[in-house]
N, C-alpha and C positions, 0 to 999 in steps of 0.2 A: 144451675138449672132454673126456667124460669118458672114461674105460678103457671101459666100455660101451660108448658111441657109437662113439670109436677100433675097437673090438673088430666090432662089427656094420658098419661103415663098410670095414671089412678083405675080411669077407664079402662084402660089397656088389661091391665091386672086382674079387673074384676071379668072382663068377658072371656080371659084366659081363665081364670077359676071356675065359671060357670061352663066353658067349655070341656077344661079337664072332671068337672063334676061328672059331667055328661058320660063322658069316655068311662070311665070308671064304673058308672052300672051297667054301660055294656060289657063292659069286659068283664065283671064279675059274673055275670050271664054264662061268658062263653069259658068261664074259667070253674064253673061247678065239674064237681067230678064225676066220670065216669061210670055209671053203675053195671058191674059183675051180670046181672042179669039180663041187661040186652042182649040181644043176639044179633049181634051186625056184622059177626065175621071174624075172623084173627088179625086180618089186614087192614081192614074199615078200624077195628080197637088198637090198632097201633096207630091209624093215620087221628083218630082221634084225641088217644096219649099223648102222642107228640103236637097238636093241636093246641090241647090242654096248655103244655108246658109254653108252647110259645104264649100264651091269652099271659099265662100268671108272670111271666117275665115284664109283658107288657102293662100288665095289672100294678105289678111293682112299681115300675118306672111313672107310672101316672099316678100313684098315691107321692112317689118320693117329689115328683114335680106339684104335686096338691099343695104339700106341706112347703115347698120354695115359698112360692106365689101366696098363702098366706104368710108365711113371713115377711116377705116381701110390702103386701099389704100391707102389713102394719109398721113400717119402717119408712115407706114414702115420706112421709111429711118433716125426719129429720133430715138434717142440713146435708150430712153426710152419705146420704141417699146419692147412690148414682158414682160414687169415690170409689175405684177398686180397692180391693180385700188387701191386696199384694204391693201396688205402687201406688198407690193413693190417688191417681189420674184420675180426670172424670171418665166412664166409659162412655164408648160412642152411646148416642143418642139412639141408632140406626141397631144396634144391639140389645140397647134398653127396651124397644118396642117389641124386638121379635124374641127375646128373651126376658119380660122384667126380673125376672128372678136372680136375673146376673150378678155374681160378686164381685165378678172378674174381668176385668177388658181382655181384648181380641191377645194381646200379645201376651201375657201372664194365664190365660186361658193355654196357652199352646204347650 
C-alpha cells in the first residue's frame, strides 16, 4: 500500500467514524423506551415496541462498527495494515474504502 492510499485510506476511516458517530445519537433517540403511560393505542404500542427493537438492533450494529473503525484507526500506519486476517493477501483496495474496517478480503470473507 502506498503513503497515498495509507494517507486517503486514513481520511476514509475518519469520515466513517464521524459518520457512524452521527448515526448512533440518532438511534439512541429512537431507541429510548417506551413509556407505560402514553396512551397511543394497543396497536400504535406494538408498532412502537417493534420499532424500538429494530432502532437497538441497529444501535448495536453501529456501536460494534464504532469500535471496528477505531481500531482500525489506530492500526493504519503499521505495515501489515490492509494483509487479511485469514490469507495474508493484500485486500482489494476497492474493499478497503468502502469497508476500512476489513480484516478480511472478498474470498475469506465468504
Amino acid at each position: 500500500m502506498t503513503v497515498a492510499e495509507r494517507q486517503l485510506l486514513k481520511t476514509k476511516i475518519i469520515e466513517k467514524i464521524t459518520e457512524t458517530k452521527r448515526k448512533i445519537g440518532l438511534l439512541e433517540e429512537t431507541s429510548k423506551p417506551i413509556s407505560p403511560e402514553n396512551s397511543i393505542g394497543r396497536v400504535s404500542r406494538m408498532d412502537a415496541i417493534n420499532n424500538k427493537g429494530v432502532s437497538d438492533a441497529a444501535l448495536r450494529n453501529a456501536k460494534r462498527q464504532l469500535n471496528s473503525l477505531e481500531l482500525a484507526s489506530t492500526k493504519v500506519d503499521e505495515p501489515t495494515f490492509g494483509n487479511c486476517a485469514n490469507c495474508k493477501k493484500m485486500i482489494q483496495s476497492a474493499r478497503l474504502m468502502f469497508m476500512p474496517q476489513s480484516a478480511l478480503c472478498v474470498r475469506c470473507a465468504r
